[in-house]
DSSP file (Angstrom, degrees, kcal/mol; ACC not computed):
  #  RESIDUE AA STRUCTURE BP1 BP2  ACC     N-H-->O    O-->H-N    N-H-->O    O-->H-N    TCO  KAPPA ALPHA  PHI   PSI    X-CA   Y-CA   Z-CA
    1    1 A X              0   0    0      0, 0.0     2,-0.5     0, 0.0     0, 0.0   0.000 360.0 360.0 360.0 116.0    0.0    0.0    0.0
    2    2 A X        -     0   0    0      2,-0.0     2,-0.4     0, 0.0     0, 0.0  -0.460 360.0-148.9 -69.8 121.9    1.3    3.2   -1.2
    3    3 A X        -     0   0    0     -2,-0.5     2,-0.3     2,-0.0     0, 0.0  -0.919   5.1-154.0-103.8 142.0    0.6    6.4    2.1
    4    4 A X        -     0   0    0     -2,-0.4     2,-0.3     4,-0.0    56,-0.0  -0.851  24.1-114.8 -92.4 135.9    0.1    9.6    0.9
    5    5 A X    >   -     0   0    0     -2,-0.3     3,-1.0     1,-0.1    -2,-0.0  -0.659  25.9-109.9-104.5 178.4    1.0   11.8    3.4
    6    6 A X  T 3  S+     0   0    0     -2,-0.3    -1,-0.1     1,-0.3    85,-0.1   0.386 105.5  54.4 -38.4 -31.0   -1.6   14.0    4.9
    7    7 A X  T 3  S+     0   0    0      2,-0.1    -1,-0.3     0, 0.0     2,-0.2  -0.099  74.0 114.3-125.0  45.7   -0.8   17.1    3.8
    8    8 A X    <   -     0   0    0     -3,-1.0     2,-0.5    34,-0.0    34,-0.2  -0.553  56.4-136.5 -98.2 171.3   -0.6   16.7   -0.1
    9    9 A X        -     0   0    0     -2,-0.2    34,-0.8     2,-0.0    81,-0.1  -0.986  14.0-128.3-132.8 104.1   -3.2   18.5   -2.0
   10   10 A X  E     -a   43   0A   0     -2,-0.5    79,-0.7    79,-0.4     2,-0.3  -0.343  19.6-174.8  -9.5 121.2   -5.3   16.9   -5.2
   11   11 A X  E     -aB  44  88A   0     32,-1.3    34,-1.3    77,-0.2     2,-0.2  -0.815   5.0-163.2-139.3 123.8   -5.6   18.4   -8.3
   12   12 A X  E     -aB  45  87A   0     75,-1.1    75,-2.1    -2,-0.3     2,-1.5  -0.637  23.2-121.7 -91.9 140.5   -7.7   17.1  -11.1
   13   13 A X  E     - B   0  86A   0     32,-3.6    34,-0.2    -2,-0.2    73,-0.2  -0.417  22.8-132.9 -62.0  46.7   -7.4   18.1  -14.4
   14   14 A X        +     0   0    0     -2,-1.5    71,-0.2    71,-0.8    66,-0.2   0.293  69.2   0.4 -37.0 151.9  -10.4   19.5  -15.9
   15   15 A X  S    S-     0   0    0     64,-1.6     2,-0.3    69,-0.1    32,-0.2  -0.362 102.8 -33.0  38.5-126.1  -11.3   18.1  -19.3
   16   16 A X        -     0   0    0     65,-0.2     2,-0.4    66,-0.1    32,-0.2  -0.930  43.8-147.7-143.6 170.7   -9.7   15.8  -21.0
   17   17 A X        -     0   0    0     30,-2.0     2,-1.1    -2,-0.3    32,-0.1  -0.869  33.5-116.4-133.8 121.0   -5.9   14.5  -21.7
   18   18 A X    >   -     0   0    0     -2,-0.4     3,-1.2     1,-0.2    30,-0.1  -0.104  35.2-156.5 -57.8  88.2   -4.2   13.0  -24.5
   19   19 A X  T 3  S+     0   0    0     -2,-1.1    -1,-0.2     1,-0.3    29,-0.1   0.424  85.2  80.1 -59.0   5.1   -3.7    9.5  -22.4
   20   20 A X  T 3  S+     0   0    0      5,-0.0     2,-0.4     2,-0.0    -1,-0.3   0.230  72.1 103.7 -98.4  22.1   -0.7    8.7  -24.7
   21   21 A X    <   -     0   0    0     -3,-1.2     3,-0.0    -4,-0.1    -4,-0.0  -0.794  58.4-155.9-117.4 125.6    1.6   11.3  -22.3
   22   22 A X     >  -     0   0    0     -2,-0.4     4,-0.7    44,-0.0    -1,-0.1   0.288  50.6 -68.9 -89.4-142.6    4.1    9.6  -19.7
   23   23 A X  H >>>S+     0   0    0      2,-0.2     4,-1.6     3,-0.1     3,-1.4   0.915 136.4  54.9 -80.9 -56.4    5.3   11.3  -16.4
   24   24 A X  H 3>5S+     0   0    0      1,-0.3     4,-0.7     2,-0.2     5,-0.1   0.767 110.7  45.4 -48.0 -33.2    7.3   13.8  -18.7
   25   25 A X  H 345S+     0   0    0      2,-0.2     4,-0.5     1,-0.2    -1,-0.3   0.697 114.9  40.3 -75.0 -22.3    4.5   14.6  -20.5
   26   26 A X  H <X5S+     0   0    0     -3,-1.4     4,-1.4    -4,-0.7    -2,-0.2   0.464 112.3  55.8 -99.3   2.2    1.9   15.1  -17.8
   27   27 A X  H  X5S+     0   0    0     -4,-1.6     4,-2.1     2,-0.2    11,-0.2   0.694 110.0  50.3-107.3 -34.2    4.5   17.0  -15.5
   28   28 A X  H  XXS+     0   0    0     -4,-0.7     4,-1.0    -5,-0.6     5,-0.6   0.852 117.0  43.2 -65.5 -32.5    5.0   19.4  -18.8
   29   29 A X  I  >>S+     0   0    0     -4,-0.5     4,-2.3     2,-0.2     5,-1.1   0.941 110.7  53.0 -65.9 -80.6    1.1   19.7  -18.8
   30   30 A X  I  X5S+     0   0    0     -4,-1.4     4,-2.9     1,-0.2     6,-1.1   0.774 116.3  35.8 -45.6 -61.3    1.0   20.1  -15.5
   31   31 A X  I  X5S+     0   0    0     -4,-2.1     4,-0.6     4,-0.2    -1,-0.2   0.925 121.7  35.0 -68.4 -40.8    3.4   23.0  -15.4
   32   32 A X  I  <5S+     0   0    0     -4,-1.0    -1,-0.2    -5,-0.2    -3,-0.2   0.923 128.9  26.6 -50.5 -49.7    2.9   24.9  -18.2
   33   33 A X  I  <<S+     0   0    0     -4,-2.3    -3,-0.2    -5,-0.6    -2,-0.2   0.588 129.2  40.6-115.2  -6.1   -0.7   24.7  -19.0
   34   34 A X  H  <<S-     0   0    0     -4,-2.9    52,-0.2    -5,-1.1    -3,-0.2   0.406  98.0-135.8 -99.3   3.3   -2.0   24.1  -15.2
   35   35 A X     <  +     0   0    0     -4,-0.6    -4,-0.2    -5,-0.5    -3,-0.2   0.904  61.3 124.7  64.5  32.4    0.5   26.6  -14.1
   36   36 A X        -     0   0    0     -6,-1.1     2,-0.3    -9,-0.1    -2,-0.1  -0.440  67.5-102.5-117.1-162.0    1.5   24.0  -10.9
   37   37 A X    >   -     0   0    0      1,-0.2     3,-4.5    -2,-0.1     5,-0.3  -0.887  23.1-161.0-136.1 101.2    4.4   22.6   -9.9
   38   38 A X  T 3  S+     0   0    0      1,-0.4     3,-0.4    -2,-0.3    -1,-0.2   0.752  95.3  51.3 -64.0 -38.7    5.0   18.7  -10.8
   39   39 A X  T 3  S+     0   0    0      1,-0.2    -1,-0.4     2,-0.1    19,-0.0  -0.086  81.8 102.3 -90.9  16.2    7.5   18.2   -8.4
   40   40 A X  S <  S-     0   0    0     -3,-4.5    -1,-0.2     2,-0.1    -2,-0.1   0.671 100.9-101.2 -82.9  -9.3    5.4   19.7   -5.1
   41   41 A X  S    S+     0   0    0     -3,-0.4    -2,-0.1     1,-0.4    -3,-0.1   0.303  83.2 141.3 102.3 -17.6    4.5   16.6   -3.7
   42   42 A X        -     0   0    0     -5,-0.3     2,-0.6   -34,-0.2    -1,-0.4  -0.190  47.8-127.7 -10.2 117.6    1.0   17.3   -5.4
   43   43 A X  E     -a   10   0A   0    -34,-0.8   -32,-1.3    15,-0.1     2,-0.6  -0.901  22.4-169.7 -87.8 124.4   -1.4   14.6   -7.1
   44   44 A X  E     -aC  11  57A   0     13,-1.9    13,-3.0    -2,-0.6     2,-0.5  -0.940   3.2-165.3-119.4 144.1   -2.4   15.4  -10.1
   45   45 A X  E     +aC  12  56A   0    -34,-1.3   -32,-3.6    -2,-0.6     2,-0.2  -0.871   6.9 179.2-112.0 119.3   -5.1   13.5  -11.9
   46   46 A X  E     - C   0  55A   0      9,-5.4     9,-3.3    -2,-0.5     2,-0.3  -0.813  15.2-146.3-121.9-164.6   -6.1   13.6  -15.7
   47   47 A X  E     - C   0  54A   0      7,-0.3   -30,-2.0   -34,-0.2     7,-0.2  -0.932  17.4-124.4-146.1 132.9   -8.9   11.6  -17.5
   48   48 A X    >   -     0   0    0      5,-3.1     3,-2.3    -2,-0.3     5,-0.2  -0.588  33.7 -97.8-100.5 168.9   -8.7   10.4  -21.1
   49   49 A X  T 3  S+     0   0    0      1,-0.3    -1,-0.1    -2,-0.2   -31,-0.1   0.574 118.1  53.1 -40.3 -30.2  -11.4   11.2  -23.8
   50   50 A X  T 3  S-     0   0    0      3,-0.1     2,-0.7    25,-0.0    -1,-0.3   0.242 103.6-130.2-104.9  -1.4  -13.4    7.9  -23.5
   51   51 A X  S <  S+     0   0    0     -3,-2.3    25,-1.1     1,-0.2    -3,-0.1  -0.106  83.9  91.9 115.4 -65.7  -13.8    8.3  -19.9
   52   52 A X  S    S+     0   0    0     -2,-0.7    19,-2.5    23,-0.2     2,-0.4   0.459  73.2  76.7 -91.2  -8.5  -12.8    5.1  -18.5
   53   53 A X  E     - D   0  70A   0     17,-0.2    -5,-3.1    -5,-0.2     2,-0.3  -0.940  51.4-172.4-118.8 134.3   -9.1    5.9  -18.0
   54   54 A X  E     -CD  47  69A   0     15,-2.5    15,-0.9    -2,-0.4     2,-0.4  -0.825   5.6-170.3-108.1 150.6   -7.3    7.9  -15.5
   55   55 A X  E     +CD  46  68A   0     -9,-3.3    -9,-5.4    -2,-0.3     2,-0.4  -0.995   9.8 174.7-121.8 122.5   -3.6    9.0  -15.0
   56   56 A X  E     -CD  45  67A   0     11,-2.2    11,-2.0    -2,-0.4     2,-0.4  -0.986  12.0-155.6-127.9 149.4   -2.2   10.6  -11.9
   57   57 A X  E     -C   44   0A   0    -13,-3.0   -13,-1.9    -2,-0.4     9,-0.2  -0.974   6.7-167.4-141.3 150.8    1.4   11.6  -11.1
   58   58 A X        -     0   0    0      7,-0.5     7,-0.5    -2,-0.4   -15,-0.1  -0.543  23.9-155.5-133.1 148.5    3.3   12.0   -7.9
   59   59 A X        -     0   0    0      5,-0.2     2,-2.1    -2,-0.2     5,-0.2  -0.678  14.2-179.0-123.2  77.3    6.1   13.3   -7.0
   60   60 A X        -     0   0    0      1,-0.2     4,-0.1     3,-0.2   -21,-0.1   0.356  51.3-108.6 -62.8  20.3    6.9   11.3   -3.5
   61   61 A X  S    S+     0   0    0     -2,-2.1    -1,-0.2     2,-0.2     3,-0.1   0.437 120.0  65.5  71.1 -11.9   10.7   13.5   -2.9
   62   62 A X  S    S-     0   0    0      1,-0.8     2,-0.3     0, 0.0    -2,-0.1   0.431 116.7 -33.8-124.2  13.5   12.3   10.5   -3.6
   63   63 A X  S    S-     0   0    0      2,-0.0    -1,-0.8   -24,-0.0     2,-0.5  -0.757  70.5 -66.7 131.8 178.1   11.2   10.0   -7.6
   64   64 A X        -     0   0    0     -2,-0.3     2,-0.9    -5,-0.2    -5,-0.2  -0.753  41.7-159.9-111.1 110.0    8.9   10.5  -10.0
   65   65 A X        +     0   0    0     -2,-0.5     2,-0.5    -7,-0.5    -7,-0.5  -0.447  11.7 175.6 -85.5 114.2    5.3    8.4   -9.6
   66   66 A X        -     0   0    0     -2,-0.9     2,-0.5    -9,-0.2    -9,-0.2  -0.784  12.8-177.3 -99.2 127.9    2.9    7.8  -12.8
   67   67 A X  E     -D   56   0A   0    -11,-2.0   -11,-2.2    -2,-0.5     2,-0.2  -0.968   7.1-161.3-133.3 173.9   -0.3    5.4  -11.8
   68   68 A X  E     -D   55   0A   0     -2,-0.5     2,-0.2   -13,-0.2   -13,-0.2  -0.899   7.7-174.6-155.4 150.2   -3.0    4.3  -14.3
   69   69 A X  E     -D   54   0A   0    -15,-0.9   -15,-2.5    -2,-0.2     2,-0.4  -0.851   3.6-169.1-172.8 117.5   -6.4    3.0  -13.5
   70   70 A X  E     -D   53   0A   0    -17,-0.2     2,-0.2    -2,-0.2   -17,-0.2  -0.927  17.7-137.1-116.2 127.7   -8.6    1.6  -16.2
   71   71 A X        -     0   0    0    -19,-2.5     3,-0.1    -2,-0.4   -19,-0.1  -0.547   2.3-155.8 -83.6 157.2  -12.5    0.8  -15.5
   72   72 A X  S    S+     0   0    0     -2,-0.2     2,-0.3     1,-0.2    -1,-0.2   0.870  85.8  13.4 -93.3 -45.3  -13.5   -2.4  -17.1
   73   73 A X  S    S+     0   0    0    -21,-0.1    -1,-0.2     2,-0.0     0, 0.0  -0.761 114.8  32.3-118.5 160.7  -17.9   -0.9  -17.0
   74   74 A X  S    S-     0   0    0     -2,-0.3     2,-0.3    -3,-0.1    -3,-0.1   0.084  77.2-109.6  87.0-174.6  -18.7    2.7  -16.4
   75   75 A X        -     0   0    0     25,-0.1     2,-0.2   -24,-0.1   -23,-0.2  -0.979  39.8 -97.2-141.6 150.2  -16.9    5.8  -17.1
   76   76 A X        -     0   0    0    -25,-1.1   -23,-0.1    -2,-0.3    26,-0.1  -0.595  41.3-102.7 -92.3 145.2  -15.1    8.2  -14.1
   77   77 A X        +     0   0    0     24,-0.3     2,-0.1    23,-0.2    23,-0.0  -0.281  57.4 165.2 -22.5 125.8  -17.0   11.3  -12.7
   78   78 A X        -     0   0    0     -3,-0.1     2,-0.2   -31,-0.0   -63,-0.0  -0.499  38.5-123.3-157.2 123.6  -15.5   14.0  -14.3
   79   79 A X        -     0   0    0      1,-0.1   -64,-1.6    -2,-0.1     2,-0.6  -0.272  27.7-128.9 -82.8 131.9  -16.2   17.7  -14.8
   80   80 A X        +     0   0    0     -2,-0.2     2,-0.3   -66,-0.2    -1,-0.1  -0.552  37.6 157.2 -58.7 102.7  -16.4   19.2  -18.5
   81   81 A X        -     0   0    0     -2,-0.6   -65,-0.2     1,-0.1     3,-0.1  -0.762  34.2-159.7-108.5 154.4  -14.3   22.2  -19.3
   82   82 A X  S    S+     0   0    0     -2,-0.3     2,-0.3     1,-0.1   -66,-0.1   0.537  89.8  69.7 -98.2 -37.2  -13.0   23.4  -22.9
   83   83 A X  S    S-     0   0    0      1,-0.1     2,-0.2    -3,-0.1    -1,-0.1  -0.604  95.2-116.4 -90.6 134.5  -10.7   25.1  -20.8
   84   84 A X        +     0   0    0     -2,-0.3     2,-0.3    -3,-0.1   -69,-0.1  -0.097  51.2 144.9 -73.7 118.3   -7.8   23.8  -18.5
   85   85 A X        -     0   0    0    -71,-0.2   -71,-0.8    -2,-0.2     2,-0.3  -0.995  39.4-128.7-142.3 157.5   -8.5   24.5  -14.9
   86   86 A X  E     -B   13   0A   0     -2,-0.3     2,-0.3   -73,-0.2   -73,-0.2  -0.647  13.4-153.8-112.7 157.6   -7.7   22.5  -12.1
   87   87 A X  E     -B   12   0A   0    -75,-2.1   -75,-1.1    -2,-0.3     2,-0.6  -0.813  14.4-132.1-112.6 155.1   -9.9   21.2   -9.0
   88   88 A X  E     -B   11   0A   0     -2,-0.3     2,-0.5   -77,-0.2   -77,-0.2  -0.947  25.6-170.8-135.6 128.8   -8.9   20.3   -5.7
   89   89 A X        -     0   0    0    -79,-0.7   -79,-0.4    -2,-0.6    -2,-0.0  -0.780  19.0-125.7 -83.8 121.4   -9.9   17.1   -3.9
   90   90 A X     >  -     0   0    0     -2,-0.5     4,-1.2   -81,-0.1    -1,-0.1  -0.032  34.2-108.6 -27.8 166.1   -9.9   15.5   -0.8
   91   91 A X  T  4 S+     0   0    0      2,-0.1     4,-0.2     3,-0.1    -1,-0.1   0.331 122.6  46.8 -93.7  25.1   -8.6   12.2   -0.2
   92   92 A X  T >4 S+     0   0    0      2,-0.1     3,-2.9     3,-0.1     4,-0.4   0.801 103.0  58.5-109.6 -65.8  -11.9   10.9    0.3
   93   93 A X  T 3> S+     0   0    0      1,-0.3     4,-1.9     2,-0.2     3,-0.3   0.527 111.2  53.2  15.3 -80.9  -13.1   12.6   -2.8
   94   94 A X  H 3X S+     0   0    0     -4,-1.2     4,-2.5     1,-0.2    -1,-0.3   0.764 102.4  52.8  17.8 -85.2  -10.1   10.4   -4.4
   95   95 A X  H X> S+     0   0    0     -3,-2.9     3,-0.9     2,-0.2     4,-0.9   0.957 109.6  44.2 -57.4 -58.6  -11.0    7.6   -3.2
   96   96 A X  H 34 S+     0   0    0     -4,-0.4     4,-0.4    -3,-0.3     5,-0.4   0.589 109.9  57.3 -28.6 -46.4  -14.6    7.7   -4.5
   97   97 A X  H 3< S+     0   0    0     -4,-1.9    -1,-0.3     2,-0.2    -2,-0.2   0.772 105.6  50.0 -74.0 -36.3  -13.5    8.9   -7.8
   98   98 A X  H << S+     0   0    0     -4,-2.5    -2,-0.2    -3,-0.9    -3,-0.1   0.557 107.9  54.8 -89.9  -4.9  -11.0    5.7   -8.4
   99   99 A X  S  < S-     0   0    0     -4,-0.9    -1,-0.2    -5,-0.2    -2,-0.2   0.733 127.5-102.0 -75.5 -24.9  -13.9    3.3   -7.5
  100  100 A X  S    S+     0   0    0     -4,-0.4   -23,-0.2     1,-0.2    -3,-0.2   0.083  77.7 147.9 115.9  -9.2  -16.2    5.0  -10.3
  101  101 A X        -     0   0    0     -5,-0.4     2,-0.9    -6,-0.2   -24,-0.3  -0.282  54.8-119.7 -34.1 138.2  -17.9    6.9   -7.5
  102  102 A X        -     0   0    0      1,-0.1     4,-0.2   -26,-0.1    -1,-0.1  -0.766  28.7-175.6 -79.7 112.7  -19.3   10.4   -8.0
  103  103 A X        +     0   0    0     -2,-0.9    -6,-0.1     2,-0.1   -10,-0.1   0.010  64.7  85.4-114.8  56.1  -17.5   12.2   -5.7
  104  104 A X  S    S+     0   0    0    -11,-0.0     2,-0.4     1,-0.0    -1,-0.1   0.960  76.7  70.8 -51.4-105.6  -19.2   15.2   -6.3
  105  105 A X        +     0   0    0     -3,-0.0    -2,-0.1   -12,-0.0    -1,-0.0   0.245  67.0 145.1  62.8 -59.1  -21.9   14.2   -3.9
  106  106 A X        -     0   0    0     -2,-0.4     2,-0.4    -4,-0.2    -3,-0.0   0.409  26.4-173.0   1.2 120.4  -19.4   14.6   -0.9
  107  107 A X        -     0   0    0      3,-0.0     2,-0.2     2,-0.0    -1,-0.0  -0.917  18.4-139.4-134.1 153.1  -21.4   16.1    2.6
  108  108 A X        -     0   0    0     -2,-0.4     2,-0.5     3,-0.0     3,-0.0  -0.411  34.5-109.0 -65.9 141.3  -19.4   17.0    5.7
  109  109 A X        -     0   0    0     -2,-0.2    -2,-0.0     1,-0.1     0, 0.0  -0.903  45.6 -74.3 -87.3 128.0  -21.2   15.8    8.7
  110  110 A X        -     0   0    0     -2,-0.5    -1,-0.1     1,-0.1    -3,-0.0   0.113  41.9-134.6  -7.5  96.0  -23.1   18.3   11.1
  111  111 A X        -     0   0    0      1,-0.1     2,-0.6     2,-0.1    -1,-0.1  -0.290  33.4-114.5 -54.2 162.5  -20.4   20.4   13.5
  112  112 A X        -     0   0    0      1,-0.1    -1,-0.1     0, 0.0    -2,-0.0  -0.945  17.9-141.4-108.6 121.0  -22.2   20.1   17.0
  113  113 A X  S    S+     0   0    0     -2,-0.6     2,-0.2     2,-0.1    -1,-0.1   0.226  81.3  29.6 -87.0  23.3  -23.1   23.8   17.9
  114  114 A X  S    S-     0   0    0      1,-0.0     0, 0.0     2,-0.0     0, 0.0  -0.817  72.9-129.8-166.6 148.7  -22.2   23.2   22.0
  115  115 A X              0   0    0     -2,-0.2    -2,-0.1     1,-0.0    -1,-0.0   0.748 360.0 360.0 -82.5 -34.6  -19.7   20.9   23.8
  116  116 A X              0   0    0      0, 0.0    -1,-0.0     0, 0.0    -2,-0.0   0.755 360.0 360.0-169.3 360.0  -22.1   19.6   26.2
């Protein structure tokens, strides 16, 4: 089991991304045309044209990480832009999104308005 630790930040790719792009190519994506910084310790997640495939790449301080995750039915959640902008996730958001969840949908539970 790969741990992320806590206090990396998610950013999905709005719209979609030419899935034939390796870490060198999606860390040039990422900095140039999402303006970020591929090497921050960051996930960033894109989504190819047909849906069903995702790419995200990590940069853990010690090398460069690329994963892929293909759904066999369904297609992943993902929001439609013409234009690149990026989104920022949770890691349960994440999670949700690499089961085929819509993790859109996401509620916070009810703060309790007095301690007792």
């Amino acid at each position: 089991m790969i741990s992320v630790p806590s206090n990396t930040k998610i950013w999905l790719a709005a719209g979609v991304t030419d899935m034939r792009k390796g870490f060198n190519g999606l860390s040039a994506l990422t900095q140039e045309i999402l303006d970020k910084d591929p090497y921050s310790g960051h996930i960033f997640v894109f989504r190819g044209r047909q849906g069903d495939l995702l790419k995200m790449i990590w940069w853990d301080g010690n090398g460069a990480c690329l994963f892929t995750k293909r759904l066999e039915l369904g297609k992943f959640v993902w929001p439609l832009s013409k234009e690149r902008c990026t989104i920022h996730l949770r890691q349960a958001q994440l999670s949700m999104l690499l089961e085929g969840i819509d993790w859109r949908v996401l509620k916070d539970t009810m703060r309790p308005l007095k301690a007792a």
